[in-house]
N, C-alpha and C positions, 0 to 999 in steps of 0.2 A: 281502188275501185273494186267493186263484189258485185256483180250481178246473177250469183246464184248460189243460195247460203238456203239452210232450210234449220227451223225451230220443232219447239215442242210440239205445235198445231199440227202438224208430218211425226216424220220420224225422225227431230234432229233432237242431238239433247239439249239443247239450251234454250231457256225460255225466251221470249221476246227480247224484253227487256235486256236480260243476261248477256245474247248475241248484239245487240244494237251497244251495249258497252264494251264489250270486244272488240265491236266494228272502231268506236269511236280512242278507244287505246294503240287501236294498229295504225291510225291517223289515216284512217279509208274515208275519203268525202264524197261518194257517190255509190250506195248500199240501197240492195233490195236485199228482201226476204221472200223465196220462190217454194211455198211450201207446196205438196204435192196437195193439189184439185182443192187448195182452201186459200183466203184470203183472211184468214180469223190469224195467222201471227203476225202480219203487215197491219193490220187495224189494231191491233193493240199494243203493237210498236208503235206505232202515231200518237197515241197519248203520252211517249218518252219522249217524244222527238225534241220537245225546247229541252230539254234535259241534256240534251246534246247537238247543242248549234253548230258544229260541225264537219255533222253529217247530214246531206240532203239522203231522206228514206225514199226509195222507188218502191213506187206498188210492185208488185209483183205475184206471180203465179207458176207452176209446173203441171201444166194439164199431160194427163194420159188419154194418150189417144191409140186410134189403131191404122196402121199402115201394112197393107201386104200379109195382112195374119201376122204381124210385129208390135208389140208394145211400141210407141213411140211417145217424148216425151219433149213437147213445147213447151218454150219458158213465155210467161208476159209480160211486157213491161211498160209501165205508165199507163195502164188502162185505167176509166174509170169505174170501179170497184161497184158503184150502186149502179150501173147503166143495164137495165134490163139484158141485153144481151150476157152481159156476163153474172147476172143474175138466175138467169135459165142453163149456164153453162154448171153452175156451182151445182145448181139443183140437180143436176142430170149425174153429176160425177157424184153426189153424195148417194143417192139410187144406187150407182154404179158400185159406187165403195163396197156400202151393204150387201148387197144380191153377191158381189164375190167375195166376202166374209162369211156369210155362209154357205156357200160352196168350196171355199177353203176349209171350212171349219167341219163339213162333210166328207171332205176327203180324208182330212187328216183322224176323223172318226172312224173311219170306214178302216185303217190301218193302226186303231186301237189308241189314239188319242182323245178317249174322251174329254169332253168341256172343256175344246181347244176357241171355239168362237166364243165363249161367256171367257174364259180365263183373259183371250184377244182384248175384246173388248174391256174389260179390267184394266190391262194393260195403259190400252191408247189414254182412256177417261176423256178429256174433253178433246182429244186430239182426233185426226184423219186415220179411222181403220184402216193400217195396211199389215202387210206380211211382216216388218219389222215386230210391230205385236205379237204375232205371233208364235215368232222364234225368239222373243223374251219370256214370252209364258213357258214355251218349250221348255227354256233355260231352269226357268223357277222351278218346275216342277222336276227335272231334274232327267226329262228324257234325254236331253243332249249335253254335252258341255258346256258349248258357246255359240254363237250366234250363228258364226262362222258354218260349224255345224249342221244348225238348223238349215240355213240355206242348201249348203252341197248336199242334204240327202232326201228335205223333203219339202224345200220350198223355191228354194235358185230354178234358172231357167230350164224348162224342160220335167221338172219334180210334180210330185201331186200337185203341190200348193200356187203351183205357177197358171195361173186362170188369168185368161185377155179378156175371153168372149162379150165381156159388158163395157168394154169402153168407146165414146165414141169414135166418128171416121177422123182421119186427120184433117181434112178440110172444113170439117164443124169446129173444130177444138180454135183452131183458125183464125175462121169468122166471127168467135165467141170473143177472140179477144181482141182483131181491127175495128170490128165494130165497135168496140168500146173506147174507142180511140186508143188504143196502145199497141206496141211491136212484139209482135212474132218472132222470137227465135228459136232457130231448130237447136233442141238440147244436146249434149254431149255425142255430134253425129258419129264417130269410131265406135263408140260404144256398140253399136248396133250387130258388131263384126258382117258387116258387108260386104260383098265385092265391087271393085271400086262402081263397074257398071250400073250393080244395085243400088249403090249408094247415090248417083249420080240421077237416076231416076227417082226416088226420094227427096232426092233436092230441090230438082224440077216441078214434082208434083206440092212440094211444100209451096214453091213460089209459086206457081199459078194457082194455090189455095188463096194468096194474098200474105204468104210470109217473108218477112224483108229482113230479115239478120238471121246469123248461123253462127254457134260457137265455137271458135276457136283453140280459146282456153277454157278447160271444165276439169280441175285438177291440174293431173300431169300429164303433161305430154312428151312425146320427143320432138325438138327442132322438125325432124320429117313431118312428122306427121300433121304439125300447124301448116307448113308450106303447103301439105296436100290440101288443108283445108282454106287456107287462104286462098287456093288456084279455085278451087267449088267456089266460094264467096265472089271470086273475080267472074268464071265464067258465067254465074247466074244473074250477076247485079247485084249481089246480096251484102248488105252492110254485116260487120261483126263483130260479137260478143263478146266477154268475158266473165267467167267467175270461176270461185274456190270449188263451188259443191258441194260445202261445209254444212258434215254432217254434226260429227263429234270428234274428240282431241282423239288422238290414235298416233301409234308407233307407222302407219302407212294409209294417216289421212293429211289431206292436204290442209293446209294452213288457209286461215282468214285473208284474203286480198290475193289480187291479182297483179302484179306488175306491166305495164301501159307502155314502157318505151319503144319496143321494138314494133309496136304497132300502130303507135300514134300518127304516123300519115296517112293511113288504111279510115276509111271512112268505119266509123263505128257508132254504134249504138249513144254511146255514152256524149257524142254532140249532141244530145237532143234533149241534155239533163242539164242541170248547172242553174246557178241564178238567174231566174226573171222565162227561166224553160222548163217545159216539159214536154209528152209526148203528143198530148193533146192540142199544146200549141202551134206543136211544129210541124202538123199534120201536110201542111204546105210544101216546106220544106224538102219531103221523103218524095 
């Protein structure tokens, strides 16, 4: 199982297809594609799908949202894709994209990077503008080494290139995607580096937004640190997740699939998928 894998349509490197035959070589029978604020490499992973009988594809998404003056990043699952609500959500984060591509691409101007949002955009081509783009172009042109780079001095958290101000609230991000009948899960919650108090408040406000799963696994973790979040999942009600996170192949990226045993009595996401289910079915059910 992978419930959080990202393609070409983001910033992953593998094209739809490419990652849906990875998924289907690692013998994963429960795969979404969660690309950041699009649905364009799950819909064209659907036209492979008989191509790999299986794998059941989960829609999927990774909306950016804002919590507390914090990026936060909700995954969706099983929504459906054309239901107006997440049709207004898509429109809002593609606005959102843009407007902070170029103000990324003014900052990094303003610090002697010219034709950093045209070189960007080059980059993405049909993909979701984000800052990955941007420290490719970096690359190309040869202001930095490697990516790596690019992040720690003028795009990672806290750098010029690091802009929230355009994303929306966390309880819109939300509602964009219950409403569409699918599950809310809060994405890689450690990542946030919180204290546990802040983080506990974050959780809280996620589920009285209407969000009902919380992940777990989102790469690597330590033992500790899933028990901490499994005790969040226990104390709010919250069913939970899994996936890789799978960007691209790397000496310190995590692998395709997620391993299930140690969590399979723990109410999770993944009962809600399988043959003759989905999340729109099983709306009862939650």
């Amino acid at each position: 199982m992978d419930f959080h894998t990202h393609t070409t349509a983001s910033d992953g490197a593998l094209a739809p297809r490419e990652l849906l035959q990875r998924a289907s070589d690692a013998g994963i029978e429960l795969f979404a594609m969660t690309d950041h604020d699009t649905v364009a490499g799950y819909l064209e992973a659907r036209q492979y799908q008989s191509d790999f009988p299986g794998v059941e594809l989960v829609p999927g998404i990774e909306y950016s949202c804002r919590w507390s003056g914090t990026t936060i990043h909700v995954v969706g699952l099983g929504m459906d894709c054309s239901h107006p609500a997440m049709q207004e959500g898509l429109a809002e984060l593609d606005v959102a994209r843009a407007e902070r591509g170029v103000k990324i691409g003014k900052k990094l101007a303003d610090r002697g990077f010219t034709g950093a949002l045209e070189g960007a955009l080059a980059e993405a081509g049909n993909s979701q503008l984000g800052r990955p783009h941007f420290a490719a172009w970096m690359v190309a042109q040869g202001h930095v080494p490697d990516r790596n780079t690019a992040f720690d001095k003028y795009l990672g958290q806290g750098k010029p290139g690091d802009v929230k101000a355009f994303w929306p609230e966390l309880a819109r991000a939300v509602g964009w995607i219950v409403d569409a009948g699918g599950i809310a899960v809060l994405a890689h919650p450690l990542k946030y580096k919180y204290t546990r108090m802040k983080l506990r408040r974050l959780v809280k406000d996620f589920a009285i937004a209407g969000g009902s799963a919380i992940e777990v696994l989102s790469g690597r973790q330590t033992p500790d640190q899933v028990a901490q979040l499994l005790r969040l999942a226990e104390d709010f009600e919250l069913e939970i997740s899994a996936g890789s996170d799978f960007h691209r192949d790397g000496p310190y990226s995590p692998s395709l699939g997620v391993e299930l045993q140690r969590l399979e009595a723990r109410a999770g996401v993944w009962q809600h998928f399988g043959p003759g289910r989905s999340a729109v079915q099983s709306q009862e059910a939650r």
